[in-house]
C-alpha positions in Angstrom: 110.6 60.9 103.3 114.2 61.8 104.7 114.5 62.6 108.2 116.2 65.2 110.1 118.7 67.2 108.8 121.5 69.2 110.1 122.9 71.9 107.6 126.2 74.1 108.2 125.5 77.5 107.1 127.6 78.6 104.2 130.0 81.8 103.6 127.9 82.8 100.9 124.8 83.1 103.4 126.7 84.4 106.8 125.1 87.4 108.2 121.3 86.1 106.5 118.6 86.1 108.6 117.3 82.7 109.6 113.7 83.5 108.1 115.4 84.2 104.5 117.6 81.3 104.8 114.5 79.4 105.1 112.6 81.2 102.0 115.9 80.8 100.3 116.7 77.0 100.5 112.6 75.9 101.0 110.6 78.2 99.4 107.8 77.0 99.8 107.4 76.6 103.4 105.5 79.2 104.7 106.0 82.1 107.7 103.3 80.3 109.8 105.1 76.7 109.7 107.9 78.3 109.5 107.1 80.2 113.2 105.3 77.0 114.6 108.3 74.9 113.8 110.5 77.5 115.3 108.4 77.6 118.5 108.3 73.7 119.1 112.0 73.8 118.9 111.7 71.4 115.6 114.1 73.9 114.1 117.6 74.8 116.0 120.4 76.6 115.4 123.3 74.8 117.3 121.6 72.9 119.2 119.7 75.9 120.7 115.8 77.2 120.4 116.1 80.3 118.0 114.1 83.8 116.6 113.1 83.8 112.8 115.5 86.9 112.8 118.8 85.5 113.9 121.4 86.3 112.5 123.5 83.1 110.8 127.1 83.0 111.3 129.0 80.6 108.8 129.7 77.4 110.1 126.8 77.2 112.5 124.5 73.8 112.6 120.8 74.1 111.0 118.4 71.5 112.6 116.1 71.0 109.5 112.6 68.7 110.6 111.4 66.6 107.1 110.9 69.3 104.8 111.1 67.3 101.5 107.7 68.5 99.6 109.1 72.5 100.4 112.3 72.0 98.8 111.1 69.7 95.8 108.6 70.6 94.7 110.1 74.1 93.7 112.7 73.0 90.8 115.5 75.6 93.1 118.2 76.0 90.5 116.8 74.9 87.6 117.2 76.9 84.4 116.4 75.2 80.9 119.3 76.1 78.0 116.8 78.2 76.2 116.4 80.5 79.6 119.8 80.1 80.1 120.9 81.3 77.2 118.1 84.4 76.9 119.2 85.7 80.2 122.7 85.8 79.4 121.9 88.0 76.2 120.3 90.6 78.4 123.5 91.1 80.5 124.6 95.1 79.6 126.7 95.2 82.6 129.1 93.4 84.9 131.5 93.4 87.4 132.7 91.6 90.8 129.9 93.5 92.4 126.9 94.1 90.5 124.9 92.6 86.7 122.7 95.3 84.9 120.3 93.5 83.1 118.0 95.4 80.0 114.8 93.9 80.9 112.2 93.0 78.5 108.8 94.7 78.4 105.9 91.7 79.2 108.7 89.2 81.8 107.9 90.1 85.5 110.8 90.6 87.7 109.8 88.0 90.2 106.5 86.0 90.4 103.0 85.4 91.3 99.4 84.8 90.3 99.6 83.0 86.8 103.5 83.9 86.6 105.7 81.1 85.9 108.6 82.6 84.3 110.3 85.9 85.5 113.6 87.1 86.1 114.0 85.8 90.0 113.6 82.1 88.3 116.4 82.8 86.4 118.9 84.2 88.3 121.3 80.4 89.0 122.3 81.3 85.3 124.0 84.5 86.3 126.3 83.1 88.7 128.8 83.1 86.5 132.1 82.9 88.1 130.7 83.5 91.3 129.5 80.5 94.0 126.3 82.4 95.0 123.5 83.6 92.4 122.5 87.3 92.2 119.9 89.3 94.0 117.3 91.5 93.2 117.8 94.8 94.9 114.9 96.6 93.4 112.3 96.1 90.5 110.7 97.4 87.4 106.8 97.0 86.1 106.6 93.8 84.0 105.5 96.1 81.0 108.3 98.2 81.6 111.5 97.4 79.7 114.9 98.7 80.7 118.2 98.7 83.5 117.4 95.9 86.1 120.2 95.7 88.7 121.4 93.0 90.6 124.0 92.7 93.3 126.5 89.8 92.9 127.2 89.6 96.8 125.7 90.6 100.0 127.8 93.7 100.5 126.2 95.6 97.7 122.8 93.8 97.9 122.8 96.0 101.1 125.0 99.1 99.4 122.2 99.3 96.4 118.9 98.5 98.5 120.2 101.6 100.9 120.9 103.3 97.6 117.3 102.6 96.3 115.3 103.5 99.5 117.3 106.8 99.7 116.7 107.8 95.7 120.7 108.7 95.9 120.5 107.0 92.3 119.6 109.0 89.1 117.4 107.1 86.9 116.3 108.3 83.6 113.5 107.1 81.4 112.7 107.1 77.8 108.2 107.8 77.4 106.1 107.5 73.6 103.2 109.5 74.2 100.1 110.5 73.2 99.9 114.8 72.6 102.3 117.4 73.5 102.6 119.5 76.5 102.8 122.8 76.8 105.0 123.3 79.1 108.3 121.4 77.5 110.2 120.7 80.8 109.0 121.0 84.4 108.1 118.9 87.9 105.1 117.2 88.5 104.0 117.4 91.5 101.2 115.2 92.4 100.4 113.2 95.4 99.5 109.3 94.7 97.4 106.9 96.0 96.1 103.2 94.8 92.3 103.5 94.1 91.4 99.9 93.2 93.9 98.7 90.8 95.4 102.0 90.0 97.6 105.1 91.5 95.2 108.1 91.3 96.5 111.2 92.4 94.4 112.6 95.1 95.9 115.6 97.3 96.4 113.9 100.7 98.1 111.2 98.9 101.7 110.0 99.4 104.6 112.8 97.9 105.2 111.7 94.3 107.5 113.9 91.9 108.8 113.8 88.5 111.0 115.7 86.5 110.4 115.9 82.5 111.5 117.1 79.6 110.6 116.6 76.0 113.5 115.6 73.8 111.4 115.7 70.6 107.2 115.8 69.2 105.4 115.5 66.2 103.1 118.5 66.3 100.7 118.4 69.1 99.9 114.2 68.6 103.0 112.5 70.0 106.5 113.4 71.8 109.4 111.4 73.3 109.7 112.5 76.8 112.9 112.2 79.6 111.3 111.1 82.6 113.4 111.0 86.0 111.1 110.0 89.2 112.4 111.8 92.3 110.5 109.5 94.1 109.6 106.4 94.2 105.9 105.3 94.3 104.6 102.3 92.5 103.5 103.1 88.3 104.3 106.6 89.5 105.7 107.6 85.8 102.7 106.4 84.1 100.4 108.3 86.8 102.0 111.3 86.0 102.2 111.0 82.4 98.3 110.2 82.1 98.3 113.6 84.9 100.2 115.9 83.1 97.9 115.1 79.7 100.3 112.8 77.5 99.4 109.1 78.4 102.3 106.0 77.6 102.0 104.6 74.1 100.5 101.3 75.1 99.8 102.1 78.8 95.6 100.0 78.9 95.7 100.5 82.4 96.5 104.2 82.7 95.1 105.6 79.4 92.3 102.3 78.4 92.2 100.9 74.7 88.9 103.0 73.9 90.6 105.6 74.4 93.3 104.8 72.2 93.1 106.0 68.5 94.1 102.8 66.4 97.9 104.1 64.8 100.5 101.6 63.0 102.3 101.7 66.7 102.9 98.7 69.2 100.9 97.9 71.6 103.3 96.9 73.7 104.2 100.0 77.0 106.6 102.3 75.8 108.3 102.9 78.7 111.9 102.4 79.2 114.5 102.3 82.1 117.0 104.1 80.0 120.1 104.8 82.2 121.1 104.8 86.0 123.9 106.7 87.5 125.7 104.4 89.6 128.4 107.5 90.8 126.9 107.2 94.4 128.5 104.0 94.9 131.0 103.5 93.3 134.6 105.7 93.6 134.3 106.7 89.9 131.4 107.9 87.8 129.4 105.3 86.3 126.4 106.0 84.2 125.0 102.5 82.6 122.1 102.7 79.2 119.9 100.1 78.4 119.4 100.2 74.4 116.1 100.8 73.6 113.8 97.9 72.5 113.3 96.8 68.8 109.4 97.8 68.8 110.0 101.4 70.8 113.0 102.4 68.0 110.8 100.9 64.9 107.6 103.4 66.6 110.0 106.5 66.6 111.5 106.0 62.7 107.4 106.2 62.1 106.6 109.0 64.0 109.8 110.8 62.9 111.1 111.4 66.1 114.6 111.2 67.1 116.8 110.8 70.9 118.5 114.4 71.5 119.6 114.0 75.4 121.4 116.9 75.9 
């Protein structure tokens, strides 16, 4: 086992908070070590006793304790070729400042429970040009497929999480779903809450709206739908979907396979992250599209149904 170390903080991390530099460079060393090591003064910051929210400035002194098994153990950095290279394909976007990734339905944005691969294990191989990797800024369902942004430096991982929180960023999404509403364009407004592993509306829930529009149907048995959250609540799309009587193609959780006549359809969620308006932020109006996925095209030649934005 090494001993102690002392690490000068980096340009790339000045400005970071001492508790993410930690998660960032150990990640497996947990809050509670992390607070007891903190308050036995095994951990200093020049030389001095400091909070788990300090600031770093570039150039200051670290005093790491023996921390090899947190470090090691996590592989930080490595990306096989094969990731590497599928990644890199799923780049739509990119400039100095941010990467817009089209997202796969079934990979998770970052992990957990039985989730080895995801998108936050991949992010070394989008440094690119750049000495730091990327950060996630927000994230989609793993089901969901579609526009996934990153921020390329600190500056705009704080520019787009501000951006996020606010909603000052349009979003549009692309819905296959089961019948045909009446009313072809609308709100929905209908309070969420999460009932066990679902969102249920319920009326003293939290505010949840979202604007639709049907862009095409086959009778009364399917339509493509425009969906643009105007808030942001967790599976809120697919709540209000299953709400306003047209349940996601593919959506178990929300609409439950006995329900589900069998069709010649994926089964895969089809619901896509189809475009972002990045105007907000940027001095000029940018609006990036993520192409649709192979299975959610093949599902509309079938259906007969066709992508009219207007």
């Amino acid at each position: 086992m090494a001993g102690v170390e002392v690490v000068k903080v980096k340009q790339s991390d000045d400005g970071m908070r001492l508790n993410r530099w930690f998660l960032k460079y150990y990640p497996l060393l947990t809050m509670g070590r992390l607070q007891k090591l903190l308050r036995t003064k095994q951990i200093k910051v020049d030389g001095k006793k400091a909070e788990s929210n300090l600031k770093l400035v570039c150039g200051q002194e670290i005093r790491v304790p023996p921390l090899d098994n947190e470090k090691a153990q996590n592989n930080v950095g490595f990306v096989s070729k094969s990731d590497e290279e599928f990644i890199k394909s799923k780049v739509i976007f990119k400039d100095d400042n941010i990467i817009v990734l089209n997202k796969p339905s079934g990979l998770a944005v970052q992990g957990g429970t039985n989730t080895e691969r995801h998108i936050d294990g991949m992010l070394e191989a989008l440094k690119f040009e750049k000495e730091e990797k990327p950060k996630l800024v927000h994230r989609i369902d793993k089901d969901t497929s579609g526009v996934l942004i990153l921020a390329r430096n600190r500056k705009y991982a704080e520019i787009l999480t501000k951006a996020f929180r606010e909603h000052q960023l349009k979003k549009s999404y692309l819905v296959l779903a089961f019948n045909n509403p009446k009313i072809q364009n609308g709100e929905i407004k209908a309070p969420l809450e999460k009932i066990g592993e679902k969102m249920e509306v319920v009326e003293d829930g939290k505010k949840a709206v979202t604007h639709y529009e049907v862009l095409d149907n086959v009778g009364e048995k399917f339509c493509l739908i425009k969906a643009e959250p105007l808030t942001g609540r967790t599976h809120q799309i697919r709540a209000h979907m299953e709400y306003l009587g047209t349940p996601i193609v593919g959506d178990n959780k929300y609409y439950g396979v006995e329900r589900i006549k069998p069709v010649n359809l994926s089964t895969k969620l089809h619901l896509h992250a189809h475009k972002i308006d990045l105007s907000a932020i940027y001095s000029k109006r940018l609006v990036v599209k993520a192409p649709l996925p192979d299975y959610f095209v093949k599902d509309m030649s079938f259906l007969g149904l066709q992508l009219r934005e207007k």
